[in-house]
PALOKOL-374377 format. One record per residue (C-alpha): residue in three letters; chain; x, y, z. Coordinates in steps of 0.25 Angstrom, whole numbers, plus 5000, padded with zeros to 4 digits. Example, Ala and Ser with C-alpha at 12.3 -4.5 7.8 and 13.67 -1.06 7.14 Angstrom:
2
 type mol east north   up
  ALA   A 5049  4982 5031
  SER   A 5055  4996 5029
***
This chain:
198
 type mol east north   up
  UNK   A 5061  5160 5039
  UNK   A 5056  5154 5052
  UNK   A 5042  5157 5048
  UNK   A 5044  5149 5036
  UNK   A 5049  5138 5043
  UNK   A 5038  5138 5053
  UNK   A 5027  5138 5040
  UNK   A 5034  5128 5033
  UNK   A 5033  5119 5045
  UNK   A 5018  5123 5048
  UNK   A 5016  5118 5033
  UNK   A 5023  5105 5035
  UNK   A 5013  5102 5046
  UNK   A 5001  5104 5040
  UNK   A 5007  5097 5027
  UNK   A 5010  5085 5037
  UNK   A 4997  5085 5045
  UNK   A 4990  5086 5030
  UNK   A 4997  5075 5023
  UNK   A 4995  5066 5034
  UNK   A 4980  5067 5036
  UNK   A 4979  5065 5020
  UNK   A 4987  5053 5022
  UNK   A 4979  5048 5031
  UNK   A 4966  5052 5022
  UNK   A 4974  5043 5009
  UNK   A 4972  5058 5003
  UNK   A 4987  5062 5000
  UNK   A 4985  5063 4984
  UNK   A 4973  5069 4986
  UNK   A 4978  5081 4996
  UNK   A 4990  5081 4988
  UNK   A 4981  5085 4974
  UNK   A 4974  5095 4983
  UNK   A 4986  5103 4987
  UNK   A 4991  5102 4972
  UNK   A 4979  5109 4967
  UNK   A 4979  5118 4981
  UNK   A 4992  5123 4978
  UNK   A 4988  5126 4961
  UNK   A 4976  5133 4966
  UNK   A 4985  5142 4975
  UNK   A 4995  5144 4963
  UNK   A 4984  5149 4955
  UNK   A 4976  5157 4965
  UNK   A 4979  5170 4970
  UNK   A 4967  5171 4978
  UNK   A 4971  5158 4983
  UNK   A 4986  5163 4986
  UNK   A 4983  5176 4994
  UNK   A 4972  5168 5003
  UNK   A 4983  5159 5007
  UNK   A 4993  5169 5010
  UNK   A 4986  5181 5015
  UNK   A 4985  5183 5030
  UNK   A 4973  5193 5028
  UNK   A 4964  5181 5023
  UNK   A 4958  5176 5037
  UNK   A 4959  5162 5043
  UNK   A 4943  5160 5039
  UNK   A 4943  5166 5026
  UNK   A 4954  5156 5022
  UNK   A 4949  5145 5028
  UNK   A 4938  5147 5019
  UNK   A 4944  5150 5005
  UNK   A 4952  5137 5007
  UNK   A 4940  5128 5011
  UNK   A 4934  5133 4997
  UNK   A 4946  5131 4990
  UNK   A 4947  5115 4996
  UNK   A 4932  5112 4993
  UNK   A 4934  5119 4978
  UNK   A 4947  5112 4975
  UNK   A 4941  5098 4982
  UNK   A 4952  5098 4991
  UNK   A 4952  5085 5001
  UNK   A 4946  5090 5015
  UNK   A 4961  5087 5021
  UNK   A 4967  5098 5011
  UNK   A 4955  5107 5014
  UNK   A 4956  5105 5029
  UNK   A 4973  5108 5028
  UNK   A 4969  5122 5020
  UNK   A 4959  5125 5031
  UNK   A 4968  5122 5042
  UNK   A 4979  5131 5036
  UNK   A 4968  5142 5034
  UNK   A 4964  5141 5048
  UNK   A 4979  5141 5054
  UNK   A 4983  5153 5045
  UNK   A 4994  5144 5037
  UNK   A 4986  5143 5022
  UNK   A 4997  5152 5018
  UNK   A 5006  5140 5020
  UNK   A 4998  5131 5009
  UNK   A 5007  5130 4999
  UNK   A 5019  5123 5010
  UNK   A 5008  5113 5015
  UNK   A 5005  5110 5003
  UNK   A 5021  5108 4999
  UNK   A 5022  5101 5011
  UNK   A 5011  5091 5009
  UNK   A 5018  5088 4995
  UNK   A 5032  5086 5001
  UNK   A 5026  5077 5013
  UNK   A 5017  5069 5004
  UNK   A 5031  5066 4995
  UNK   A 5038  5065 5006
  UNK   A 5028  5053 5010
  UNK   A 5029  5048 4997
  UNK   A 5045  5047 4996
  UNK   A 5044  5058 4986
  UNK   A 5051  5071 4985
  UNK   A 5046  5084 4982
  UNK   A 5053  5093 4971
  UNK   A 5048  5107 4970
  UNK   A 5046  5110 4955
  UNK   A 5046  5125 4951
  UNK   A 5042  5127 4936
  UNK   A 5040  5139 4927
  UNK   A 5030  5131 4922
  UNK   A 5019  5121 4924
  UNK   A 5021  5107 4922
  UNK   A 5012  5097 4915
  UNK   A 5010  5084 4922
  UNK   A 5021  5077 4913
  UNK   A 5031  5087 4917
  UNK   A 5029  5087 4929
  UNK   A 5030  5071 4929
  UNK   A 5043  5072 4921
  UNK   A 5047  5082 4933
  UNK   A 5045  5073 4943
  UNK   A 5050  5062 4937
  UNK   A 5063  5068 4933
  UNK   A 5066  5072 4947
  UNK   A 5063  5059 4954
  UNK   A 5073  5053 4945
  UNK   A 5083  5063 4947
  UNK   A 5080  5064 4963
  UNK   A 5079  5050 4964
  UNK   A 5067  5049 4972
  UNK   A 5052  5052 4968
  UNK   A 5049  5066 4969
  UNK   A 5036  5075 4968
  UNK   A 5035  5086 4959
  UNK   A 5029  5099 4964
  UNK   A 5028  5109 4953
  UNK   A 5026  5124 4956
  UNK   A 5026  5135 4943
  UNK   A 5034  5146 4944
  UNK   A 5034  5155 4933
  UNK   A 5046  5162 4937
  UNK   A 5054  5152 4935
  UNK   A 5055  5156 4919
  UNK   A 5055  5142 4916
  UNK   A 5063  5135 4927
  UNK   A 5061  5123 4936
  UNK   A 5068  5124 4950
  UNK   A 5065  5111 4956
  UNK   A 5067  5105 4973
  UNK   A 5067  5092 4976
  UNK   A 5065  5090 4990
  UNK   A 5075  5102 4998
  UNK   A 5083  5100 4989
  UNK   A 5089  5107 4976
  UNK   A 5090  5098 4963
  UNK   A 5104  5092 4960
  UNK   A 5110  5099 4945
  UNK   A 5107  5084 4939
  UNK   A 5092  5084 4943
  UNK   A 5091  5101 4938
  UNK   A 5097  5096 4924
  UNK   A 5086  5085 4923
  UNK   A 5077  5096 4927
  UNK   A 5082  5105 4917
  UNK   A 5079  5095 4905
  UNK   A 5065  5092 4911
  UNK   A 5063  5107 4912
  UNK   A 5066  5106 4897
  UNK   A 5058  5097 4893
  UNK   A 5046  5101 4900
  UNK   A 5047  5114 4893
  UNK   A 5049  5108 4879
  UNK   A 5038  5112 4870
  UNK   A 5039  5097 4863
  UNK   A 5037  5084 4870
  UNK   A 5037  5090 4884
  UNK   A 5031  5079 4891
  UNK   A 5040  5066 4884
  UNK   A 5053  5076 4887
  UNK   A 5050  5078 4902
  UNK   A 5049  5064 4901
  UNK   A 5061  5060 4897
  UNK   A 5068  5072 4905
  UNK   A 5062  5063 4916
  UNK   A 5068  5050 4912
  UNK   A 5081  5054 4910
  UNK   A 5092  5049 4921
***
């Protein structure tokens, strides 16, 4: 537990120190689409997964793989120098809480919240609009959608705003979204309208 505590604080860090010197470069949105397609290349990629994670892959051999991910993927130099920084301090098997740290602290910055969305499937770009905007109007301030695919979720959607667990009101609006987005006719203009509802 404590050793949980201690990575998650390590990972706040290097998401703080990260975000700030992307402020500084005006390159916010453009680290912020590198982390997005960081974190899809390490959900499809097993070779990528068992780099990260495994303590038999030495400190140079990594450093290497993820400089050659970063130049492939056109990563900015800040987000290649954050990958080769972790690599070198043995903590890339704490990339996927930088990089959800660096979300929350960017929407933080922004006044948004971040809700945690898990689906059983993957959302089109409509849905996952209708999803955000449903929620902002049900939380009451503007909140930043982060969707993850689970597939054993059999067809559930388990949502967290901030640290905290969704009200009944805001999981019945939810449900009819949910509805709605797996409608086979008019998906996109019924999430919309899910989405407008009071």
């Amino acid at each position: 537990m404590a050793s949980k505590q201690t990575s998650g604080v390590a990972a706040l860090r290097y998401a703080t120190a990260f975000v700030d010197t992307a402020l500084e470069s005006k390159k916010t949105d453009a680290i912020e689409k590198d982390l997005n397609d960081l974190a899809a290349m390490i959900e499809g990629s097993s070779d990528l997964q068992k780099l990260i994670q495994s303590p038999l892959v030495s400190r140079e051999g990594q450093q290497k793989c993820v400089q050659e991910v970063a130049k492939k993927a056109k990563f900015q130099d800040i987000t290649a120098n954050l990958l080769s920084l972790l690599a070198q301090n043995r903590r890339l098997n704490m990339i996927n809480a930088v990089i959800s740290a660096v979300h929350a602290d960017l929407a933080n910055r922004r006044g948004e919240i971040v809700a945690e969305v898990q689906t059983a499937f993957k959302l089109s770009k409509e849905q996952e609009k209708a999803l955000q905007e449903a929620l902002t109007k049900a939380v009451g301030k503007t909140v930043a959608v982060k969707v993850a695919v689970q597939e054993d979720l059999l067809g559930g959607m388990v949502v967290t705003v901030g640290s905290q667990m969704i009200d009944d009101s805001v999981k019945r609006k939810l449900e009819r979204l949910q509805i709605a987005m797996k409608s086979s006719a008019n998906t996109n203009s019924a999430s919309a309208k899910v989405a407008n509802e009071n």
